[in-house]
MDTraj code that builds the backbone (N, CA, C; nanometers):
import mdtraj as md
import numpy as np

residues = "UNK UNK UNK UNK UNK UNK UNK UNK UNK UNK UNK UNK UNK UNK UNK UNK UNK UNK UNK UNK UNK UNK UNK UNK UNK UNK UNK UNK UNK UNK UNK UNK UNK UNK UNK UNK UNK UNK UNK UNK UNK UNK UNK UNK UNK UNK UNK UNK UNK UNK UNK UNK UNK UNK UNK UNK UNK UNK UNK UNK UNK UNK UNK UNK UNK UNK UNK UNK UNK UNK UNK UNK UNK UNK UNK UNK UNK UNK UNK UNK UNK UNK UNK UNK UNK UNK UNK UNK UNK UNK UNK UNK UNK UNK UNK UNK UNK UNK UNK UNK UNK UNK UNK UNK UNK UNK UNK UNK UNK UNK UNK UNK UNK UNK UNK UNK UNK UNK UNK UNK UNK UNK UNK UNK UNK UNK UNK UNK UNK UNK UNK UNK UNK UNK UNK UNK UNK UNK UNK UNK UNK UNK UNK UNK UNK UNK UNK UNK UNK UNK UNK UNK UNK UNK UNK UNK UNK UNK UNK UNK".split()
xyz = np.array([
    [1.4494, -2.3755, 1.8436],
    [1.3953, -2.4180, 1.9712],
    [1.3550, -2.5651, 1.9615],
    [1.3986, -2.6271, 2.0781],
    [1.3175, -2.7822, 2.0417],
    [1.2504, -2.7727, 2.2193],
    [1.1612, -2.8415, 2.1768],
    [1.1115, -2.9326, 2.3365],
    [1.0715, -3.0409, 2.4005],
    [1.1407, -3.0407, 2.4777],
    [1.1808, -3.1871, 2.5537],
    [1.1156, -3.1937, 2.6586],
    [1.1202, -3.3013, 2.7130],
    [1.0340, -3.3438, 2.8506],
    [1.1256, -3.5162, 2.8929],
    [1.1660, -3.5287, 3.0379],
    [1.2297, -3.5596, 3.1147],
    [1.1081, -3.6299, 3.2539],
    [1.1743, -3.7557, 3.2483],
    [1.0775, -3.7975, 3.4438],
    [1.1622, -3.8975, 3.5144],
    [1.1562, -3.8843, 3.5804],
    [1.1987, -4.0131, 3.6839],
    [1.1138, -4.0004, 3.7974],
    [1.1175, -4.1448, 3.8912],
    [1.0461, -4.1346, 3.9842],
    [1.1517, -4.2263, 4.0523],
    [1.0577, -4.1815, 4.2057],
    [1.1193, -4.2984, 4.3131],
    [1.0238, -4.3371, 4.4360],
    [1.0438, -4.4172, 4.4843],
    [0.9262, -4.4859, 4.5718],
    [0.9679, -4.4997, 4.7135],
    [0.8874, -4.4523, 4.8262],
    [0.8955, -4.4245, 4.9340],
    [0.8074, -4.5509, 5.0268],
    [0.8704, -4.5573, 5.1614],
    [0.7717, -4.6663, 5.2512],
    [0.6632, -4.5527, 5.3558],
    [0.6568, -4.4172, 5.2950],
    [0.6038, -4.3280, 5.3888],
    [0.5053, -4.2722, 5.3336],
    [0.3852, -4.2679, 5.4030],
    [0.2387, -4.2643, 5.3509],
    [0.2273, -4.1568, 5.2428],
    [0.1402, -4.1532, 5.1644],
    [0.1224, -4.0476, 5.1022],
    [0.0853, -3.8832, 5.1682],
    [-0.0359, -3.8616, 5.2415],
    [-0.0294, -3.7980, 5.3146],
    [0.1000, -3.7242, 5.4135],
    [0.1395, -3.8009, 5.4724],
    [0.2600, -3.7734, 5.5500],
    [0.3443, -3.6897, 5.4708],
    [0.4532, -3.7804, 5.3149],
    [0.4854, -3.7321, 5.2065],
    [0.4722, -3.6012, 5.1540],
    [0.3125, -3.5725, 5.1202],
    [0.2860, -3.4586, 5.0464],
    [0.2534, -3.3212, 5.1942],
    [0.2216, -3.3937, 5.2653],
    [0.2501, -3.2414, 5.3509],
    [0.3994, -3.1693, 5.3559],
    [0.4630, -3.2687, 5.4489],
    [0.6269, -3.2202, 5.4090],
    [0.6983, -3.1486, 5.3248],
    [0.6593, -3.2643, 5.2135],
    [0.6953, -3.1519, 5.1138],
    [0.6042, -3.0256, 5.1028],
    [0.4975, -3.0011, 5.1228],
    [0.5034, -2.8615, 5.1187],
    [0.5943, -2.7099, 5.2018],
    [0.6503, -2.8286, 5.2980],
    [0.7320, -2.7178, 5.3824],
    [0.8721, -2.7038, 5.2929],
    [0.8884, -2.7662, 5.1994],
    [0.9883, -2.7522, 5.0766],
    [1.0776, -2.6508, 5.1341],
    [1.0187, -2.4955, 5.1040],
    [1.1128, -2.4045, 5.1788],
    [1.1811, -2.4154, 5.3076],
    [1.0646, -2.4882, 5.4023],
    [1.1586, -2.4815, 5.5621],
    [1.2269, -2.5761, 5.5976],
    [1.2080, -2.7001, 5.5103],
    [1.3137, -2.7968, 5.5790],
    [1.3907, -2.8333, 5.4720],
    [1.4165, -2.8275, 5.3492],
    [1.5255, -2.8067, 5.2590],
    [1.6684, -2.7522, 5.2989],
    [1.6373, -2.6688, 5.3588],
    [1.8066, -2.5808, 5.4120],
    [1.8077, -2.6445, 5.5025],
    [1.7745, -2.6697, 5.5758],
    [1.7796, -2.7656, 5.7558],
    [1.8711, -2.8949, 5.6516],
    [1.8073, -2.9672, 5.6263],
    [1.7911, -3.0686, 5.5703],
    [1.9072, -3.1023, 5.4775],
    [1.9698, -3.0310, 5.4331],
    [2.0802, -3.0508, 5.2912],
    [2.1366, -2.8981, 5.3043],
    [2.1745, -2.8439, 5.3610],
    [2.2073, -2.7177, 5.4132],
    [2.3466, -2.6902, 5.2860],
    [2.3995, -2.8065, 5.2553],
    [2.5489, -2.7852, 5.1884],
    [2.4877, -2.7800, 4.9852],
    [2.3678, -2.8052, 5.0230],
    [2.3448, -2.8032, 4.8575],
    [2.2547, -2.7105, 4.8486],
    [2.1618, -2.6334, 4.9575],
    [2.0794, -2.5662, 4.9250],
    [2.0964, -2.4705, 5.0453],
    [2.1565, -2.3434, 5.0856],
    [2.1883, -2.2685, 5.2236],
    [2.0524, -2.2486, 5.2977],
    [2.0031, -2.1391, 5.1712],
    [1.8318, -2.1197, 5.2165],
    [1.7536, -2.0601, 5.1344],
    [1.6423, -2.1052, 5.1154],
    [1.5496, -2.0374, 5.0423],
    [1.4207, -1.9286, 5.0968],
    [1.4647, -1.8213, 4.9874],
    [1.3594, -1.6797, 5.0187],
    [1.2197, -1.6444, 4.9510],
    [1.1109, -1.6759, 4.9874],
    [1.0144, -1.6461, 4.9522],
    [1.0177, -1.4978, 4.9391],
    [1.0055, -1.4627, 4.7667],
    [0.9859, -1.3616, 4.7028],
    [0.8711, -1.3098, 4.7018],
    [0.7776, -1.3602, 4.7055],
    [0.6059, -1.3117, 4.6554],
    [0.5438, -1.4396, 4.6678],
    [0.4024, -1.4018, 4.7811],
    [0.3471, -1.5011, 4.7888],
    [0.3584, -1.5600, 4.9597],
    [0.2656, -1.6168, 4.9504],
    [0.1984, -1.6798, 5.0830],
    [0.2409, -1.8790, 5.0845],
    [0.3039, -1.9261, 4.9730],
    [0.3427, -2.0473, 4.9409],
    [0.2173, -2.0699, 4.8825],
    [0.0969, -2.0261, 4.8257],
    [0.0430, -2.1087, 4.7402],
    [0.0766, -2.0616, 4.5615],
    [-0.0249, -2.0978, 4.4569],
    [0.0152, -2.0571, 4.3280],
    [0.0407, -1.9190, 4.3203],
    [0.1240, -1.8948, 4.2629],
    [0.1869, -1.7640, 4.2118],
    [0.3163, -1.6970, 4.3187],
    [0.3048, -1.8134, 4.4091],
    [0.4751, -1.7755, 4.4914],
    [0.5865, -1.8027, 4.4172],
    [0.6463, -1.6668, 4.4433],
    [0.7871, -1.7067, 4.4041],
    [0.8926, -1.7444, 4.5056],
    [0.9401, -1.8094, 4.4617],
    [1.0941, -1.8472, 4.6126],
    [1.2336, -1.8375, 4.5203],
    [1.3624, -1.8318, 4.5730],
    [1.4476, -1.8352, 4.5741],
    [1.5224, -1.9571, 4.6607],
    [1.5776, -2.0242, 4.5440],
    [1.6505, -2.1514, 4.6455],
    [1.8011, -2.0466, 4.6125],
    [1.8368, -2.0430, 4.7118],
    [2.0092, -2.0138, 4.7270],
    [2.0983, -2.1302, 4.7618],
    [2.1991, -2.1615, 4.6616],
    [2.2697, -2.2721, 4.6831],
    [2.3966, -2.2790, 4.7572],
    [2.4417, -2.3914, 4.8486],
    [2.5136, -2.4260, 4.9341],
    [2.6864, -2.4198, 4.8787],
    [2.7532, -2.4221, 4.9407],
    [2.8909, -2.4970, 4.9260],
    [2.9031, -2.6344, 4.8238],
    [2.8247, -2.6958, 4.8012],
    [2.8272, -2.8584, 4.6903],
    [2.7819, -2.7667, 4.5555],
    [2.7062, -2.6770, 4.5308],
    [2.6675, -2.6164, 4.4143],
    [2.7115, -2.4552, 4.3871],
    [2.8592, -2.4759, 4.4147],
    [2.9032, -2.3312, 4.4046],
    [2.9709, -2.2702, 4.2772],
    [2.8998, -2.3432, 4.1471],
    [2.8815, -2.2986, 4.0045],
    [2.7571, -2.2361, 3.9874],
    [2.6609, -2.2849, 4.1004],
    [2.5406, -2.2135, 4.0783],
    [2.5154, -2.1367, 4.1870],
    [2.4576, -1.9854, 4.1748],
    [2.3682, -1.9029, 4.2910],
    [2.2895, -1.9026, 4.3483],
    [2.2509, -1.9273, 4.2434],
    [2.0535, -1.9820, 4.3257],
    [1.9681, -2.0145, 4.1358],
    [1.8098, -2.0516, 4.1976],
    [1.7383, -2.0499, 4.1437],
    [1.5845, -2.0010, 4.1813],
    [1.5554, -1.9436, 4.0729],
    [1.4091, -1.8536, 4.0877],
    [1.2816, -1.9641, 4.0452],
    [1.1994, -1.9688, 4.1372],
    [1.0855, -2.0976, 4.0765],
    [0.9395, -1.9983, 4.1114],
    [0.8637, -2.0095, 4.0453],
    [0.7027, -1.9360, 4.0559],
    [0.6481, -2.0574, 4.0578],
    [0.5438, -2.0878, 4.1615],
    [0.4387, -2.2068, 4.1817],
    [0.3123, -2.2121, 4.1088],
    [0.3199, -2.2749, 3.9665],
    [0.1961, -2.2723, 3.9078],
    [0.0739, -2.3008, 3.9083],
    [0.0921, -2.4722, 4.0151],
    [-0.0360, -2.5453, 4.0605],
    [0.0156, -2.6108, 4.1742],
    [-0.1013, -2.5854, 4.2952],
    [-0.0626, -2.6865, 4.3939],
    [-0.2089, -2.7944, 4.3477],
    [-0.2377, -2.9419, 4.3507],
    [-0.3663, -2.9800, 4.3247],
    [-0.3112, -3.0351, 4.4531],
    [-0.4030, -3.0626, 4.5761],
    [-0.4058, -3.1424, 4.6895],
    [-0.4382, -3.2316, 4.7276],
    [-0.5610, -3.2250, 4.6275],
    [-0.6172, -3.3683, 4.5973],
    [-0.5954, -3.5002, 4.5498],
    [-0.4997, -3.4169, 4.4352],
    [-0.4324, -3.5360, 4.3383],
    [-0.2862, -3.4991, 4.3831],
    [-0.2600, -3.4789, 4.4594],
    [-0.1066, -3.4646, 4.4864],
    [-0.0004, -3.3975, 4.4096],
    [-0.0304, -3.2933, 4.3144],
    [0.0184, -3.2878, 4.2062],
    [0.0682, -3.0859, 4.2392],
    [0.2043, -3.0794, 4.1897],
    [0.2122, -2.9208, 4.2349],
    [0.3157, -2.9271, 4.1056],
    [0.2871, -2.8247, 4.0281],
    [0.3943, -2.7538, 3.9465],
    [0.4737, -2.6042, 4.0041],
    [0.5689, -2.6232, 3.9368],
    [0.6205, -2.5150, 3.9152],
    [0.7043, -2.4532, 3.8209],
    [0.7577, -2.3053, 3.7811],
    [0.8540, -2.2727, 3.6497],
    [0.9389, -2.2147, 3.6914],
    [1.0892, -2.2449, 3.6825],
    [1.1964, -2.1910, 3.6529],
    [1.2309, -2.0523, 3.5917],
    [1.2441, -1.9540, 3.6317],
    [1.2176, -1.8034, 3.6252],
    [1.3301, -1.7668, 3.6231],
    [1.4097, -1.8028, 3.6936],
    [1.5716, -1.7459, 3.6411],
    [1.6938, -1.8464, 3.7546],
    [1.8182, -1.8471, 3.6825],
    [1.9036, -1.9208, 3.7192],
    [1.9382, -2.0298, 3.6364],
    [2.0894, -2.1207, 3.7027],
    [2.1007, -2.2330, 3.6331],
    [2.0944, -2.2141, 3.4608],
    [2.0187, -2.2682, 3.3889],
    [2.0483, -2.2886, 3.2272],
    [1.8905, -2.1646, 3.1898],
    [1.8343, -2.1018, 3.2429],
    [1.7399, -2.0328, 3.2083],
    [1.8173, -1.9182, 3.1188],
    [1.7658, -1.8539, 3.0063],
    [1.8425, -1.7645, 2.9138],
    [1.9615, -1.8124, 2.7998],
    [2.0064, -1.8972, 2.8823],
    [2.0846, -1.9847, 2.7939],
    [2.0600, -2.0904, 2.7389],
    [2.0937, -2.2212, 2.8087],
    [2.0675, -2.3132, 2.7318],
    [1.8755, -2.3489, 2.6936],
    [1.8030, -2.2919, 2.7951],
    [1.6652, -2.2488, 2.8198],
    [1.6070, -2.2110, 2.8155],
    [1.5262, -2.1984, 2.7040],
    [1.4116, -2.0880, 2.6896],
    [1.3010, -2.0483, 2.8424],
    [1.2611, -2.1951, 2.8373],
    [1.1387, -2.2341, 2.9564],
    [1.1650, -2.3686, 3.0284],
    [1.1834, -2.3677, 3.0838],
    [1.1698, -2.5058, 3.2284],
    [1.0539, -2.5216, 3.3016],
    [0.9610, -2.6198, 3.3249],
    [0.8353, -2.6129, 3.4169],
    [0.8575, -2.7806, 3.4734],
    [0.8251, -2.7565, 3.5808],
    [0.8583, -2.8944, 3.6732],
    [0.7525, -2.9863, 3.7188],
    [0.6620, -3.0566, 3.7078],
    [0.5764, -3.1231, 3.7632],
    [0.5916, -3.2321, 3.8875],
    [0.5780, -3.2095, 3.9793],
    [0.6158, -3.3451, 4.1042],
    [0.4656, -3.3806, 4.1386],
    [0.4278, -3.5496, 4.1346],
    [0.3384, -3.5891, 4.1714],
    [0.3430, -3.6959, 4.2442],
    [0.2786, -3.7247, 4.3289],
    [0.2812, -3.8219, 4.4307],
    [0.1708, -3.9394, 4.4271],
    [0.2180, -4.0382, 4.3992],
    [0.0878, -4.1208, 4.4012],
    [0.0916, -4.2502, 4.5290],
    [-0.0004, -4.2822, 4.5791],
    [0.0381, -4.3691, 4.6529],
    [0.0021, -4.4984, 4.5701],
    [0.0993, -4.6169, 4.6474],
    [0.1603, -4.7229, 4.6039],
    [0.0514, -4.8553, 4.6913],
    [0.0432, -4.9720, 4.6573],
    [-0.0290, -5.0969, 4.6846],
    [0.0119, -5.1251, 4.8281],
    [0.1666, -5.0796, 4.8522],
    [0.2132, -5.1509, 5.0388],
    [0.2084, -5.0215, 5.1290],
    [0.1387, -4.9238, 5.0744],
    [0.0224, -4.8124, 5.1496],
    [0.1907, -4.6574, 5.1407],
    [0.2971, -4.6738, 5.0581],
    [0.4307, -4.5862, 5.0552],
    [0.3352, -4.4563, 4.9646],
    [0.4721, -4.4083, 4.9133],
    [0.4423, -4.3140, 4.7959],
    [0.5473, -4.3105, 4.6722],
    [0.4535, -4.3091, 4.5590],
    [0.5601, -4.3015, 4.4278],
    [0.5783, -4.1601, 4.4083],
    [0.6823, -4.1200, 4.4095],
    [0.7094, -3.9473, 4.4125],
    [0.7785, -3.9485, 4.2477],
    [0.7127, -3.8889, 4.1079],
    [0.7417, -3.8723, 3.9864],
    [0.7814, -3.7328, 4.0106],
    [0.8993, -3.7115, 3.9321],
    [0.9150, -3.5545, 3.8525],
    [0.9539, -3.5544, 3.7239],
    [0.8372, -3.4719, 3.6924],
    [0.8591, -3.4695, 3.5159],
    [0.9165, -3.2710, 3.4639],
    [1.0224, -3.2918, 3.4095],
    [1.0640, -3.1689, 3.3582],
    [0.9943, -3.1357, 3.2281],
    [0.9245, -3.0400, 3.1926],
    [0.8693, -2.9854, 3.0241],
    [0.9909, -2.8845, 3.0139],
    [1.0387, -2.8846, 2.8970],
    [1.1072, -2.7655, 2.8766],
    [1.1463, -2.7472, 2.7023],
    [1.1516, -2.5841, 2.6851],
    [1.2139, -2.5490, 2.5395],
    [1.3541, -2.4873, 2.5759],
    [1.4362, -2.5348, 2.4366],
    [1.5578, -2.4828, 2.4572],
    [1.5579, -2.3718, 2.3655],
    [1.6671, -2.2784, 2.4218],
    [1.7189, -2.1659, 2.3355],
    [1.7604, -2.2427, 2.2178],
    [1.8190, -2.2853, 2.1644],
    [1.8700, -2.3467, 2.0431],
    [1.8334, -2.4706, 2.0002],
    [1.8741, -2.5262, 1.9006],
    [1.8160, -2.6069, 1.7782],
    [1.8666, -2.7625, 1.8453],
    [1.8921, -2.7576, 1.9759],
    [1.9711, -2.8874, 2.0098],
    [1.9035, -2.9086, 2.1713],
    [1.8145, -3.0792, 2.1726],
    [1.7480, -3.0466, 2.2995],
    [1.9086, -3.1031, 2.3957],
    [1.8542, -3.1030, 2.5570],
    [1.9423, -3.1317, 2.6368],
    [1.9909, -3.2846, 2.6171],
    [2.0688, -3.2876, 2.6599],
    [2.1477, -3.4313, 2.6611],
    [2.0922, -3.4969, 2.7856],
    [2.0673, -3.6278, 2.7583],
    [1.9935, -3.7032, 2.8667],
    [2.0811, -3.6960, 2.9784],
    [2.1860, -3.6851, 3.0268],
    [2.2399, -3.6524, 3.1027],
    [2.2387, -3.5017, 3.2108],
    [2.2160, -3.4253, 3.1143],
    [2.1831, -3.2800, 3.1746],
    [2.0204, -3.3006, 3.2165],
    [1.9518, -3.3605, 3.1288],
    [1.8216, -3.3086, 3.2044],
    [1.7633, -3.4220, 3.3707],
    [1.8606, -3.5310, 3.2983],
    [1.8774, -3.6403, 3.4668],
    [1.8909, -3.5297, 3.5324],
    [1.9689, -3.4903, 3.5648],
    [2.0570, -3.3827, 3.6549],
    [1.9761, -3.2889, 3.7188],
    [1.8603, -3.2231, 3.6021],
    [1.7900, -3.1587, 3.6752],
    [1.6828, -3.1754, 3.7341],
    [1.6269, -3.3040, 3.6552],
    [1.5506, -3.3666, 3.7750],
    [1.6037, -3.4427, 3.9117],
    [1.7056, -3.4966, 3.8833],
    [1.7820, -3.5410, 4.0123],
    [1.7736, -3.4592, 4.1295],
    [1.8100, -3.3063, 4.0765],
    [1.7883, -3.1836, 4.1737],
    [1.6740, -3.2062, 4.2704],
    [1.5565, -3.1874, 4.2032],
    [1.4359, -3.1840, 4.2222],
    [1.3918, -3.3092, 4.2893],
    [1.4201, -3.4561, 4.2873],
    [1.4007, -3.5084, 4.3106],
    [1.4584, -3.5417, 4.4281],
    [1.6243, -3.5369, 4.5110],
    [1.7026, -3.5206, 4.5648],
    [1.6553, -3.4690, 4.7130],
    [1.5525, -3.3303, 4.6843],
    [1.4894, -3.2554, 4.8022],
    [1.3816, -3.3568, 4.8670],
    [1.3096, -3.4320, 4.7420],
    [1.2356, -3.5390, 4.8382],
    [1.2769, -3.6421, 4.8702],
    [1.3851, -3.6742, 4.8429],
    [1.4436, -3.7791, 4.8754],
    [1.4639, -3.7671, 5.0455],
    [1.5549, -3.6479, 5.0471],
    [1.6437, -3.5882, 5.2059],
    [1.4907, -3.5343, 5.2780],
    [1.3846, -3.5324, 5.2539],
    [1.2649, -3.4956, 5.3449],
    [1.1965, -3.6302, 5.3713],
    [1.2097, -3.6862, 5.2709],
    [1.1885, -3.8694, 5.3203],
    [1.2797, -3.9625, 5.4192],
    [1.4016, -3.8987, 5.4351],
    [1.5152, -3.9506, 5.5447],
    [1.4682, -3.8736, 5.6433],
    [1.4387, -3.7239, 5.6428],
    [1.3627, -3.6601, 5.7491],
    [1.2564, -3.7359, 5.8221],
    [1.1963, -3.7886, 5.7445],
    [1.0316, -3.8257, 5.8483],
    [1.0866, -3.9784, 5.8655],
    [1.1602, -4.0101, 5.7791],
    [1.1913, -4.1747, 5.8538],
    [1.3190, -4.1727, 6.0155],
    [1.3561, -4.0149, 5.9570],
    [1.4457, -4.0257, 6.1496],
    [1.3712, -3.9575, 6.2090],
    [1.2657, -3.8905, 6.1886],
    [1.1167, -3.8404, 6.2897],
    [1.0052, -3.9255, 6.3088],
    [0.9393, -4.0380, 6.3228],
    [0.8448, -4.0876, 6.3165],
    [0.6887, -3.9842, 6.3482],
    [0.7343, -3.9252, 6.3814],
    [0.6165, -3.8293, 6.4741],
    [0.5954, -3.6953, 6.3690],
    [0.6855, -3.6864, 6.2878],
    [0.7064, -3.5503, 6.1965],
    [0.5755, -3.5674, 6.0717],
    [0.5035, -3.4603, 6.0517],
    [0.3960, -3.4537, 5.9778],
    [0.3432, -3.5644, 5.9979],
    [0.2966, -3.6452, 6.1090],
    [0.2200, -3.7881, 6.1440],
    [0.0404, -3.7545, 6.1574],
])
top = md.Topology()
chain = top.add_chain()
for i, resn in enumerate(residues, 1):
    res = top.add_residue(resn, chain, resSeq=i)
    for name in ("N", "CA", "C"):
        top.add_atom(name, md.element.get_by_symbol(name[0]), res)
traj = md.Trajectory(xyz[None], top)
């Protein structure tokens, strides 16, 4: 087993506030939103706070993959900060022991938001991921806030 950890970030002209509400609608405007990479996601258990599970079911662009299972470990609201773990799908069982995702939002000096995602993860075997694979899966992750940030910049009025 080895374990690795993965981040990238990217920076938004849209308030923090604004930002971190949205994304909490993660589930409802994700499929709206990118419909060809993500069809729709099913809340398994749970009310959307910690200990929900969802199901992202994937689109026509990701039709090597089915879906993925995520359980919500921490929402902090304060600090902008929500985890979650990878429960099944994608490289879980295989190349994956454990995957846990951290997205945090900080706001920035020209009043935007810096949106970080940091991946923790152990692998099934003696070889961590290739910087390339774990880009990828934060890209994923990162990708959804990206397309909810084109959302509120063609809504001005959306989570305002």
């Amino acid at each position: 087993m080895v374990a690795g950890s993965y981040s990238k970030a990217c920076v938004s002209a849209h308030a923090l506030a604004r930002l971190w509400n949205a994304s909490n609608d993660t589930h409802k405007l994700v499929p709206k939103l990118i419909p060809h990479q993500v069809s729709h996601i099913d809340v398994l258990e749970g009310n959307g706070g910690v200990g929900t599970v969802l199901q992202f079911n994937f689109g026509q662009d990701l039709k090597h993959l089915s879906h993925v299972k995520n359980r919500i470990e921490a929402i902090d609201d304060e600090n902008h900060v929500m985890k979650f773990r990878v429960l099944e799908g994608k490289d879980i069982g295989t190349l994956l022991k454990s995957c846990v995702f951290e997205v945090k939002m900080e706001e920035t000096r020209q009043g935007g938001t810096k949106t970080t995602v940091k991946m923790d993860y152990d692998t099934v075997g003696d070889t961590p991921l290739s910087k390339e694979h774990a880009e990828s899966m934060v890209d994923g992750v990162l990708g959804q806030t990206m397309a909810i940030e084109a959302h509120l910049h063609a809504n001005p009025t959306a989570y305002a």
